[in-house]
Structure formats: C-alpha cells, structure tokens
MIDOSE-1310 file (N, C-alpha, C; in nm, 2 decimals, decimal comma, always signed):
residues 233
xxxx	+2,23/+1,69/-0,73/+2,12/+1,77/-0,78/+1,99/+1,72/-0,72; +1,90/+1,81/-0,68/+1,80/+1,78/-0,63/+1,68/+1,74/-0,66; +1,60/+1,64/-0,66/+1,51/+1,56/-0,73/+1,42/+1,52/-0,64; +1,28/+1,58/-0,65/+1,15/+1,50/-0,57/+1,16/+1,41/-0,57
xxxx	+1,15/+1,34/-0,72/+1,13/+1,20/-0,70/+1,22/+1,08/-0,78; +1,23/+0,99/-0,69/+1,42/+0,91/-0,72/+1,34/+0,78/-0,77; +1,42/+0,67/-0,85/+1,36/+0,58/-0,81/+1,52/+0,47/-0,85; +1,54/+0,40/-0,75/+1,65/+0,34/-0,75/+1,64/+0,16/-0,79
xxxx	+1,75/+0,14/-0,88/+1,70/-0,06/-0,91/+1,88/-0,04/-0,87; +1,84/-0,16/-0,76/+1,96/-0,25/-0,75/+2,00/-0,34/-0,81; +2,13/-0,41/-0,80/+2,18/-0,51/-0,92/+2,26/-0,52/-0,78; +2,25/-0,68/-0,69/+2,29/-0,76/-0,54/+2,38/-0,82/-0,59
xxxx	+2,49/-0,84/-0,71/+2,54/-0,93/-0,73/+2,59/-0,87/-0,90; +2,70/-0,94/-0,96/+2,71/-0,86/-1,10/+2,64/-0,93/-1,16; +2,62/-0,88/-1,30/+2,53/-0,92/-1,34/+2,60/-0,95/-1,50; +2,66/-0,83/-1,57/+2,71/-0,85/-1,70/+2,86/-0,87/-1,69
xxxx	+2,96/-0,88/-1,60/+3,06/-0,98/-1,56/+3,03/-1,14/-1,60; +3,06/-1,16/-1,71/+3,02/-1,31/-1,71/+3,10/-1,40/-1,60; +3,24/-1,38/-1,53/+3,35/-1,43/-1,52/+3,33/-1,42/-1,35; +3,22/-1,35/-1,29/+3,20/-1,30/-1,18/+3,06/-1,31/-1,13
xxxx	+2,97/-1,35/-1,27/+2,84/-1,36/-1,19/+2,81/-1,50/-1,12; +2,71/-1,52/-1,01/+2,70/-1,59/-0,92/+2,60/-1,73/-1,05; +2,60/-1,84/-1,00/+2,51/-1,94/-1,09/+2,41/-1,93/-1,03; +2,27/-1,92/-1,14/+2,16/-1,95/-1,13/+2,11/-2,09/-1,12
xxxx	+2,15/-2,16/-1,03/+2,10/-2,32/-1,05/+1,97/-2,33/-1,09; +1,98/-2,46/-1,19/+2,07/-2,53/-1,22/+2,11/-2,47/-1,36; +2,09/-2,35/-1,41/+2,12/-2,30/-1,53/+2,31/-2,32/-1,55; +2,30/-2,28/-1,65/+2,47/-2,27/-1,72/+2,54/-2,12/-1,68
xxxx	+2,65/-2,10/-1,70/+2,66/-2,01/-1,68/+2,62/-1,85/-1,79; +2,58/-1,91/-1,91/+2,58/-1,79/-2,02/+2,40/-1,82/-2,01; +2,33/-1,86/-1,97/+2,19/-1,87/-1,94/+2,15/-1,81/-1,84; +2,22/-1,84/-1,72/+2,25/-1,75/-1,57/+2,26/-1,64/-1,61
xxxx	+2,36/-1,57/-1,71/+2,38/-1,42/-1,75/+2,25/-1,40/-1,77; +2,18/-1,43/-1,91/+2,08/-1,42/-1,95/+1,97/-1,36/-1,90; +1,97/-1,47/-1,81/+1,82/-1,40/-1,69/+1,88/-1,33/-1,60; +1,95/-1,27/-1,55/+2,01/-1,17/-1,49/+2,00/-1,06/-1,58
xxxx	+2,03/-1,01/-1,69/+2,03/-0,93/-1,77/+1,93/-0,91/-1,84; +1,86/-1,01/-1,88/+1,71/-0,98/-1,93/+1,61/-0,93/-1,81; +1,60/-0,98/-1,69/+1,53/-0,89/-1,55/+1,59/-0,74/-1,56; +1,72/-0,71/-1,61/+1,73/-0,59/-1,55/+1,65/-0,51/-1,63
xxxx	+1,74/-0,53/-1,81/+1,66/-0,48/-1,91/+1,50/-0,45/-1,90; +1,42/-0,55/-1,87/+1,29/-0,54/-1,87/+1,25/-0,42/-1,74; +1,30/-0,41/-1,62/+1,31/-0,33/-1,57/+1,33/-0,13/-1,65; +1,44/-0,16/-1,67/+1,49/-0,06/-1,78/+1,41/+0,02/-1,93
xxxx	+1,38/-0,09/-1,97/+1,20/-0,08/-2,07/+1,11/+0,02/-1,98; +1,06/-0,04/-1,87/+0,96/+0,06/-1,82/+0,99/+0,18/-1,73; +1,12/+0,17/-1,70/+1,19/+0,30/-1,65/+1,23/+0,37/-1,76; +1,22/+0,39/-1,86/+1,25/+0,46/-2,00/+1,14/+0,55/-1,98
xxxx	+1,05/+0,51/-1,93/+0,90/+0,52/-1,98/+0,89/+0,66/-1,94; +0,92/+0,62/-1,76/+0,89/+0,68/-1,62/+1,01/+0,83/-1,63; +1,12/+0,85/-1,67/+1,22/+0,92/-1,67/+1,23/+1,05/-1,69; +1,13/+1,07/-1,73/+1,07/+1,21/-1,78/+0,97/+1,27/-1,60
xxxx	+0,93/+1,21/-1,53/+0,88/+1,23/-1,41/+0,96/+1,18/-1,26; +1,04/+1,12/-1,32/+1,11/+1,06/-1,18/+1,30/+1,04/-1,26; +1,40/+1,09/-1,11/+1,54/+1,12/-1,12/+1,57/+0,91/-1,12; +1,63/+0,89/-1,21/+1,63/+0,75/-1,22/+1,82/+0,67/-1,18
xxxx	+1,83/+0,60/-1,13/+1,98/+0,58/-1,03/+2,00/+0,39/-1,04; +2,09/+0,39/-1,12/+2,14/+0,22/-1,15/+2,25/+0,17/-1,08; +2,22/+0,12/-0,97/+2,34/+0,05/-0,88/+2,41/-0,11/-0,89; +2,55/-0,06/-0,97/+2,58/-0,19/-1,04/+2,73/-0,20/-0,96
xxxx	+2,77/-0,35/-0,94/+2,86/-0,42/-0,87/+3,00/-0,35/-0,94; +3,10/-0,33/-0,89/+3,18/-0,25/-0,96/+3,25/-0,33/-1,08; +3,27/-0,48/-1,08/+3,34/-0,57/-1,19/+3,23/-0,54/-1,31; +3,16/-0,51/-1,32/+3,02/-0,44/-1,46/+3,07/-0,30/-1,50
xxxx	+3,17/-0,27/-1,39/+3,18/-0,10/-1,47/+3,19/-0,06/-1,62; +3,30/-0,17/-1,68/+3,29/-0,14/-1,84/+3,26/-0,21/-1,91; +3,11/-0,28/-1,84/+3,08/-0,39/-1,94/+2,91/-0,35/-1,99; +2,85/-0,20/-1,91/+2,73/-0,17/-1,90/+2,68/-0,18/-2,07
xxxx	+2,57/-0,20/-2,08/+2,55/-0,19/-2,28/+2,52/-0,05/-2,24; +2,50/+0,01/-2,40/+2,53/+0,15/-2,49/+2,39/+0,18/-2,43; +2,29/+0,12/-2,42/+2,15/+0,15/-2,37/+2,12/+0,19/-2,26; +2,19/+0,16/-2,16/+2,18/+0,17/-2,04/+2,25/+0,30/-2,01
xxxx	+2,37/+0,31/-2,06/+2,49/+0,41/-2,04/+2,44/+0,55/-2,12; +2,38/+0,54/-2,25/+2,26/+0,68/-2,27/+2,15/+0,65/-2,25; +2,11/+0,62/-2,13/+1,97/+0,64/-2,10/+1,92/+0,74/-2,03; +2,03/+0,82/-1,96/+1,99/+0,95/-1,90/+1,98/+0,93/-1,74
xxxx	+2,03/+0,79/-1,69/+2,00/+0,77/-1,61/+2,16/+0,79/-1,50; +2,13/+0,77/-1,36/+2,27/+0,81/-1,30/+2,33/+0,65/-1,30; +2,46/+0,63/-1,29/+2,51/+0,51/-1,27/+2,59/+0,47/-1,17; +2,56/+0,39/-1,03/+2,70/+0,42/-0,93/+2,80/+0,27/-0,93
xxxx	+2,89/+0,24/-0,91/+2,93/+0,12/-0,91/+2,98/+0,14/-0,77; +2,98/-0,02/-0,69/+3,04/-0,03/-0,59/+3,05/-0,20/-0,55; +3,14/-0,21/-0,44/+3,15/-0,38/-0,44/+2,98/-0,33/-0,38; +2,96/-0,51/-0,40/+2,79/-0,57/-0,39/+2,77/-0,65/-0,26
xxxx	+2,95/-0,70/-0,24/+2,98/-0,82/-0,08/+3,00/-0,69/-0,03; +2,99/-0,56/-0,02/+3,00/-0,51/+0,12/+2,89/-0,46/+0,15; +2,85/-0,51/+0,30/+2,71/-0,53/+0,36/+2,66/-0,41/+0,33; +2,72/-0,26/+0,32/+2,65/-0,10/+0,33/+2,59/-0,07/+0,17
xxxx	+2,64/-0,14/+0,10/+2,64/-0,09/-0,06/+2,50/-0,17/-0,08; +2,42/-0,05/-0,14/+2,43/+0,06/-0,16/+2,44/+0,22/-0,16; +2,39/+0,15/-0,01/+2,30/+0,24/+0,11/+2,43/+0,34/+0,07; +2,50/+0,32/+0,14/+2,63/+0,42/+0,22/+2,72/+0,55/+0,07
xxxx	+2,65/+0,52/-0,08/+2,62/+0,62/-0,15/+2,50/+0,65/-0,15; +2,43/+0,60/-0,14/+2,30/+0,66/-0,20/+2,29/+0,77/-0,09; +2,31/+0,72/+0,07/+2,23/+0,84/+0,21/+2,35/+0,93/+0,15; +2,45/+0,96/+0,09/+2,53/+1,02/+0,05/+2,53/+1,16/-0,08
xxxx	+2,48/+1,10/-0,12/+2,45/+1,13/-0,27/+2,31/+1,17/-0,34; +2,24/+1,08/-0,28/+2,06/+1,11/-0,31/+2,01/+1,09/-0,23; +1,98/+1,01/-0,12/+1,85/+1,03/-0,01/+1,86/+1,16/+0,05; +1,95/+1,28/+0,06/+1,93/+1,39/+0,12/+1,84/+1,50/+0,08
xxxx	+1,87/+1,46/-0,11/+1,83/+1,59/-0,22/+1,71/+1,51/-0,25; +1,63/+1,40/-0,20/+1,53/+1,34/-0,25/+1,41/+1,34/-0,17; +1,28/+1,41/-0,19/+1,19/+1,35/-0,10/+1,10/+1,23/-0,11; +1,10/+1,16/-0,20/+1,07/+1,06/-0,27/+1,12/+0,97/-0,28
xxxx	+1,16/+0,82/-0,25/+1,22/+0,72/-0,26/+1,19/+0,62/-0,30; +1,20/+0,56/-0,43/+1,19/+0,40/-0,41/+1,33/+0,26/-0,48; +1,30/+0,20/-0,42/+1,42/+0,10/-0,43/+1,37/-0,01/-0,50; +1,42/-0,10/-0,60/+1,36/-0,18/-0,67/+1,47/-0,27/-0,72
xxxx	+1,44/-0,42/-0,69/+1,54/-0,51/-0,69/+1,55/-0,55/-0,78; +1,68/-0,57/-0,86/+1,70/-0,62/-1,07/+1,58/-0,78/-1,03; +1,59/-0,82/-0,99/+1,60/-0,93/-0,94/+1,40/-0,99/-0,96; +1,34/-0,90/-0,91/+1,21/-0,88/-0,94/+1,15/-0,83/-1,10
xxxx	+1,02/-0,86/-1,10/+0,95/-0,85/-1,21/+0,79/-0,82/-1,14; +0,72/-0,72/-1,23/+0,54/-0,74/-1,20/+0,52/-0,62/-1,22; +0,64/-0,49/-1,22/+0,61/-0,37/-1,15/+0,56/-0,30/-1,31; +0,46/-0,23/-1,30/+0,36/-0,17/-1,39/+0,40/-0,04/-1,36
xxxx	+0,41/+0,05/-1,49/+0,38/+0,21/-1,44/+0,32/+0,27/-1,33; +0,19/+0,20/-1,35/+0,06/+0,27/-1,21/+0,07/+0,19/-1,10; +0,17/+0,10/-1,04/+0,25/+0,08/-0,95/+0,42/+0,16/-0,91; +0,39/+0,21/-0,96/+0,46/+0,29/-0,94/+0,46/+0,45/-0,92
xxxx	+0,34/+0,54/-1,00/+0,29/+0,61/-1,03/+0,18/+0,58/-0,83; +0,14/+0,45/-0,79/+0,10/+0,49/-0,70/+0,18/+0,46/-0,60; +0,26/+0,41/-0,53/+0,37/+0,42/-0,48/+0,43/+0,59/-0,43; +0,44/+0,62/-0,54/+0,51/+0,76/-0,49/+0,36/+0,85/-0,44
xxxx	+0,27/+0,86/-0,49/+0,15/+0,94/-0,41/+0,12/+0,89/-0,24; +0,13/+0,78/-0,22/+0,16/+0,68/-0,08/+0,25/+0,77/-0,01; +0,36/+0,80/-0,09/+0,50/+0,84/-0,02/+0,44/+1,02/+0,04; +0,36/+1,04/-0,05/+0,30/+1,17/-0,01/+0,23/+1,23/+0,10
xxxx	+0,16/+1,09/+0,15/+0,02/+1,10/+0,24/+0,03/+1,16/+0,35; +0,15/+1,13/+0,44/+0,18/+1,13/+0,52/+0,33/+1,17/+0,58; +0,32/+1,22/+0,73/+0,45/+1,25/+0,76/+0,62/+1,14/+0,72; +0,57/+1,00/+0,75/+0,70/+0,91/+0,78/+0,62/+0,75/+0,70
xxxx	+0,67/+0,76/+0,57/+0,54/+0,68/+0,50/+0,66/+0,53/+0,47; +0,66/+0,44/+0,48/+0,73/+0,29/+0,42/+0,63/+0,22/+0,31; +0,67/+0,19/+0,25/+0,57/+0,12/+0,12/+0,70/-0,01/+0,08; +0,59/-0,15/+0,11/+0,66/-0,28/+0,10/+0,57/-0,31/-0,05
xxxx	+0,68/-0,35/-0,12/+0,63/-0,42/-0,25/+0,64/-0,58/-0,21; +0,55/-0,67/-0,16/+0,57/-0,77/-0,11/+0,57/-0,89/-0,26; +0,64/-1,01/-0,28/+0,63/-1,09/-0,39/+0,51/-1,18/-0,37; +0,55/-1,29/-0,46/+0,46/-1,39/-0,41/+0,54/-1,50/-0,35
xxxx	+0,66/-1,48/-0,34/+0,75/-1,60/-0,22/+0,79/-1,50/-0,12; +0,69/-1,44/-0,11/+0,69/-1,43/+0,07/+0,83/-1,32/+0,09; +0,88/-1,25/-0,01/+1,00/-1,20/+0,05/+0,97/-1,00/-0,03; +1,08/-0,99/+0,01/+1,05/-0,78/-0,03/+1,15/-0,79/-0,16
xxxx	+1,04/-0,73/-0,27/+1,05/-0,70/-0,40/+1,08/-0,53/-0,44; +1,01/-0,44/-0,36/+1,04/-0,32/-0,37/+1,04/-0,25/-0,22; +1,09/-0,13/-0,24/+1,05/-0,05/-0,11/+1,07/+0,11/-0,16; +0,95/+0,17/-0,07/+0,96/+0,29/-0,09/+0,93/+0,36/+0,02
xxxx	+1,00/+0,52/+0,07/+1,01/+0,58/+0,17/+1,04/+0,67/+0,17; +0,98/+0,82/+0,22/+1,04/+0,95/+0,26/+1,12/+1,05/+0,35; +1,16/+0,91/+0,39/+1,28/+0,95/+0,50/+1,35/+0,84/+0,52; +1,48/+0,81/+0,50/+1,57/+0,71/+0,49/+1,62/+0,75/+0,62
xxxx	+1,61/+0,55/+0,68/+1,64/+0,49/+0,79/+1,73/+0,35/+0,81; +1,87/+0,43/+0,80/+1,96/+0,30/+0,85/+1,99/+0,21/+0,94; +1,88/+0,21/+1,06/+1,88/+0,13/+1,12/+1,73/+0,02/+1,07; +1,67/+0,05/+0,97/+1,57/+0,01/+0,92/+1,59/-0,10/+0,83
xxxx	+1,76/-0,04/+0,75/+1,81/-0,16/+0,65/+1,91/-0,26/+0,69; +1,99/-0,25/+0,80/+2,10/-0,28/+0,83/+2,05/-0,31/+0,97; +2,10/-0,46/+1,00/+2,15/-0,55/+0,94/+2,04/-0,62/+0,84; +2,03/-0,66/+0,72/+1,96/-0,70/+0,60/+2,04/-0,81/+0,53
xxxx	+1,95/-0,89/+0,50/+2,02/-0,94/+0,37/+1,93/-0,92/+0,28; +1,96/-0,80/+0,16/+1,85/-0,78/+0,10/+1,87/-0,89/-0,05; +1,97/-0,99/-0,06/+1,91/-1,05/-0,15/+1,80/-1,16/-0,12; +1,77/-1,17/-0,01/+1,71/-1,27/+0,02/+1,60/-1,23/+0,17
xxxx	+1,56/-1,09/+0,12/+1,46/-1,02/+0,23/+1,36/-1,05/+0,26; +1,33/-1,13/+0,33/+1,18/-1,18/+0,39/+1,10/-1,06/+0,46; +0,96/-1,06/+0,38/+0,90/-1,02/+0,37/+0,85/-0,99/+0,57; +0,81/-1,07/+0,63/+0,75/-1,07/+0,76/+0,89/-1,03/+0,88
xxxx	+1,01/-1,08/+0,85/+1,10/-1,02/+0,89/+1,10/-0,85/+0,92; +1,09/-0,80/+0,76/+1,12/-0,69/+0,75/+1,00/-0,62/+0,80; +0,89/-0,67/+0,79/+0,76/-0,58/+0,84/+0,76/-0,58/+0,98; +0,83/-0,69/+1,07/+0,85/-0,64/+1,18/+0,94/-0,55/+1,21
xxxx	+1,06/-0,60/+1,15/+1,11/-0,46/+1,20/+1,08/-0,34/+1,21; +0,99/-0,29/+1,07/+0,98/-0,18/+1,02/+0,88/-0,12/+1,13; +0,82/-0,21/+1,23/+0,71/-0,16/+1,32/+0,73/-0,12/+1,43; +0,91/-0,13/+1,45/+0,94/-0,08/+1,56/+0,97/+0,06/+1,57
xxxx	+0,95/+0,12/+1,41/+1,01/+0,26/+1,38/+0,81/+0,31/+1,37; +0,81/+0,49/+1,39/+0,76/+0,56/+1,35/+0,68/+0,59/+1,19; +0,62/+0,45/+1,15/+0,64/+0,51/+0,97/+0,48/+0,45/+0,98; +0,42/+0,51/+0,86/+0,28/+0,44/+0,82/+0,34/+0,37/+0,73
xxxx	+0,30/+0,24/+0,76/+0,33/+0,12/+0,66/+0,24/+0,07/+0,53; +0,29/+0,07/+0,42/+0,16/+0,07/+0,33/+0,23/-0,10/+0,25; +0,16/-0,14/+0,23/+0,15/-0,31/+0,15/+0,12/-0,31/+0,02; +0,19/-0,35/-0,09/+0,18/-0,33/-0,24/+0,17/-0,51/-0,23
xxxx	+0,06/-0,56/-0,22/+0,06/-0,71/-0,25/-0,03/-0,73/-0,38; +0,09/-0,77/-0,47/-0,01/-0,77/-0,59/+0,11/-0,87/-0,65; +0,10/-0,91/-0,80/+0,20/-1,03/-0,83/+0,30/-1,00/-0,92; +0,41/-0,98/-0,77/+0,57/-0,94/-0,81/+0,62/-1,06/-0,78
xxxx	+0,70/-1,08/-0,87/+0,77/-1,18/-0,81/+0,93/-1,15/-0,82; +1,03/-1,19/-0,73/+1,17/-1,23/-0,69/+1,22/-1,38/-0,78; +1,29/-1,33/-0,86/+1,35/-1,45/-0,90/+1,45/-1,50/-0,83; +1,45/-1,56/-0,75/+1,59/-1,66/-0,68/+1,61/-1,77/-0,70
xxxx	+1,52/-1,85/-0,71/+1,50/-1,99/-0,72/+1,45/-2,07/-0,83; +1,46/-2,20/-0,83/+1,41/-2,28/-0,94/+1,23/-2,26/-0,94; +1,21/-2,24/-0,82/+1,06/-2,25/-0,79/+0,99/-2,16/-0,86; +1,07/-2,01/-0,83/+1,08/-1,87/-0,88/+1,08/-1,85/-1,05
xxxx	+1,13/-1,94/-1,09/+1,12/-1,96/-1,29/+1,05/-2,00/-1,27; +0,98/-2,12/-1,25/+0,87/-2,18/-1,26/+0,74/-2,05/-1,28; +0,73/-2,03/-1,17/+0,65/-1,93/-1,14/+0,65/-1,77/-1,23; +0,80/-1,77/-1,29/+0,75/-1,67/-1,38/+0,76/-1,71/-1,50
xxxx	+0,76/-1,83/-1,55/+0,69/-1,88/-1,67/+0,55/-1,87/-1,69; +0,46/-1,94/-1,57/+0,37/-1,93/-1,52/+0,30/-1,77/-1,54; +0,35/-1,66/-1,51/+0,32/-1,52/-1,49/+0,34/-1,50/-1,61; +0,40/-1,49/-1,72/+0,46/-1,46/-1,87/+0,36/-1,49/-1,96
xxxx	+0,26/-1,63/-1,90/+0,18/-1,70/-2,01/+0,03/-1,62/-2,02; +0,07/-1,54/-1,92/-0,07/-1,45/-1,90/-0,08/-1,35/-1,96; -0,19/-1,34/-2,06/-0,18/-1,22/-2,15/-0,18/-1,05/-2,06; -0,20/-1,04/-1,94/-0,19/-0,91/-1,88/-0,02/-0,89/-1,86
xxxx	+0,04/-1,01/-1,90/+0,20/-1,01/-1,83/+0,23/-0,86/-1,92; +0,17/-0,84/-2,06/+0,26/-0,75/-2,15/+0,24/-0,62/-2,08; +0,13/-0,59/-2,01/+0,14/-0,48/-1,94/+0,33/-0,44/-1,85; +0,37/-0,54/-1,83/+0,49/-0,54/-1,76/+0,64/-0,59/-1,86
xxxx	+0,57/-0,67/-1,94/+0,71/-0,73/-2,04/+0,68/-0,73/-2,15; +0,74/-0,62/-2,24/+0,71/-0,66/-2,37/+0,77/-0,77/-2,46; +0,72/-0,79/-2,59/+0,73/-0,87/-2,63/+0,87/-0,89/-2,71; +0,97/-0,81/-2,69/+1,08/-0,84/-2,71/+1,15/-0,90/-2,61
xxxx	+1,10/-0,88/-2,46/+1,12/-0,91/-2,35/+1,09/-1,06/-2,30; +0,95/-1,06/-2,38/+0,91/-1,20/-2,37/+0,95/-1,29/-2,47; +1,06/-1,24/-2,57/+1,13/-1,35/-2,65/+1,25/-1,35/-2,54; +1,32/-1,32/-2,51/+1,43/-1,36/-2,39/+1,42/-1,47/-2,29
xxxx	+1,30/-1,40/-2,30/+1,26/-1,53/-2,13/+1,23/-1,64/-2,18; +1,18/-1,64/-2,34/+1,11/-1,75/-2,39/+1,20/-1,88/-2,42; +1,34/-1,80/-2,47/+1,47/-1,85/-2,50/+1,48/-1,94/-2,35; +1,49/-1,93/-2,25/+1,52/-2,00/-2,15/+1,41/-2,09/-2,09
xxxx	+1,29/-2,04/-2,13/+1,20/-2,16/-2,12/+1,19/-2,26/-2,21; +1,26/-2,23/-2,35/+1,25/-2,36/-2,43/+1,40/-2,44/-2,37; +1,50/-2,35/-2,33/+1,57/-2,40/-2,29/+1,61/-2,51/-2,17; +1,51/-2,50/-2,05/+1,48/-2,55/-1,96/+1,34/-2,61/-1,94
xxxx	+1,28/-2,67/-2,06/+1,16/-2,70/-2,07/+1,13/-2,82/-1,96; +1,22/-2,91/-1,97/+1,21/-3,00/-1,91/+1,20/-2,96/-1,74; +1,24/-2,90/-1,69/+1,27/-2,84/-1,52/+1,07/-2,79/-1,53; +1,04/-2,74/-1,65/+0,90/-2,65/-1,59/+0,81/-2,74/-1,63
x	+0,81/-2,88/-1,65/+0,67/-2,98/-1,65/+0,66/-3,02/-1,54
C-alpha cells in the first residue's frame, strides 16, 4: 500500500528472545532484556503518537516472532521478521515491500533514544526540500542513530555494519553519491556501551528528558540504574 510517509525502527539483534538475545555487558541477562525492550517501547510511546501522519514498519529478528507483546502487535503498525546475521536484512524487504510505495523515509535504530516528535516532524520536511535529500541523525558517540531519505540507495548501505555505524564513515560515503546531506546533531544517543548507560542516565536526569521518555518509561530505566548504581559513580 502506498504511503508518503514511512517511518521504520530497527531491532539489529533479538530483543524479546530471552534465550537469543546478545549480552549487554556487564549486565545479566534478564537486565540485558530489559534495556533492549524498554529502548524499543519508549520508541513505540512516541510512534503511537506519530501514526496517525506517518505509515509505521517494526523490523524484528525472526526468533521474536511469537514473543512480540499485545501492544506492539495492535498498534496498527506493520511487522516484518527476518534473520538480523544476514548482512541485507532489512534492506532486502523493505526496497521490496516499502521503499518503492514510499516517498518519505526514515530509519531509526531500537537501539537509540532523544528522538522528539519535532524531530521527526522536521526530518521529513528536509526529505521534501529537495531532489535527492539524506538526513544523518548523528549521536553523541560519534556514530549514526537515525537516517532519512527519498530515494533508497543500496550501494549507500551495503557494505554497513549498522549496529555499530560510525558516523564520519558514513558521511563520507554518503558524499560520493548525489544527495543533499542534512545533519540532525542534537542529543541522541546509541546505546552500545557501558559508556553509553552512563551517558543516558546522565540524559534521563534532565528534566527536558520527558519531552522524549515518559515517566513510566523513566521507571524502567530507573530500575537499572538502581540496579547498576555502582558502574555509574
């Protein structure tokens, strides 16, 4: 079906497979779930929001297939599963399935946090400006948190490792193609790392955070910062 405007969250790895998801060092493994599932959720919170304006597309590892919660699964949103270790996935449904019927694109990693309605709301007007538009949602560890684009370019993603997409990598490449490049540098952050909790405890404590996490949201995370107190002094 055809949809101006898409907006796609990836999930690089499972996430509600407890038996399959990857460790969050130095977390446990039912803590690891945790914050894997609470990123996506909070994600999900503000795409509730958005869903009424934009075609909404959840790309989960296929071992999650029947593990998605009731929330997710009526949310109205599309669902695709596929393996996560094969290098094309997601790409290789989505240019299939929605980048043809879409003129609007954006891609957004479970994995990240920061992203506001009117980041997003401006994002897709970016995507408008211009003939061949790329929009980098850059973090604050230096790596790529979102991406958005009006013409999908597979030699633009591949070869990638997008769980661990460096930011200046990708902006060069992206300069060898035809696109007006636009820079969303504002404070998103990638959770991969221990450094990366740190840092979004740090972001959580700031009363603008609720603009992005609510407060049911910020009892989850809270849960893992009392739990890991000692890692964030």
């Amino acid at each position: 079906m055809k949809s101006k405007y898409c907006i796609y969250l990836l999930t690089l790895h499972p996430i509600f497979n407890i038996e399959k998801i990857p460790l969050f060092e130095p977390f446990d493994l039912d803590n690891s779930h945790l914050l894997y599932t609470s990123l996506l959720l909070n994600h999900h919170e503000l795409l509730k929001k958005a869903a009424g304006n934009y075609k909404i597309v959840y790309c989960f590892d296929e071992s999650d297939k029947d593990l998605i919660p009731s929330e997710l699964c009526g949310s109205g949103a599309d669902l695709i599963f596929g393996n996560s270790n094969h290098p094309l996935f997601p790409f290789d449904i989505l240019n299939e399935r929605y980048f043809p019927h879409s003129e609007y694109n954006i891609i957004i990693l479970s994995s990240s946090i920061g992203y506001r309605l009117e980041d997003i709301e401006k994002a897709m007007c970016l995507l408008g400006m211009e003939d061949e538009v790329l929009i980098i949602g850059k973090s604050t560890d230096e790596t790529v948190a979102m991406i958005g684009f009006n013409k999908y370019n597979n030699n633009l993603f591949f070869p990638s490792d997008l769980k661990n997409l460096k930011y200046e990598k990708f902006l060069e490449r992206a300069c060898f193609f035809d696109n007006f490049i636009y820079v969303l540098n504002r404070s998103f952050l990638t959770i991969n790392s221990i450094k990366d909790f740190k840092d979004l405890y740090r972001e959580l404590s700031k009363k603008e955070s609720t603009a992005y996490c609510s407060q049911s949201m910020h009892e989850k995370f809270t849960h893992l910062f009392i739990e890991y107190k000692e890692i964030l002094k």
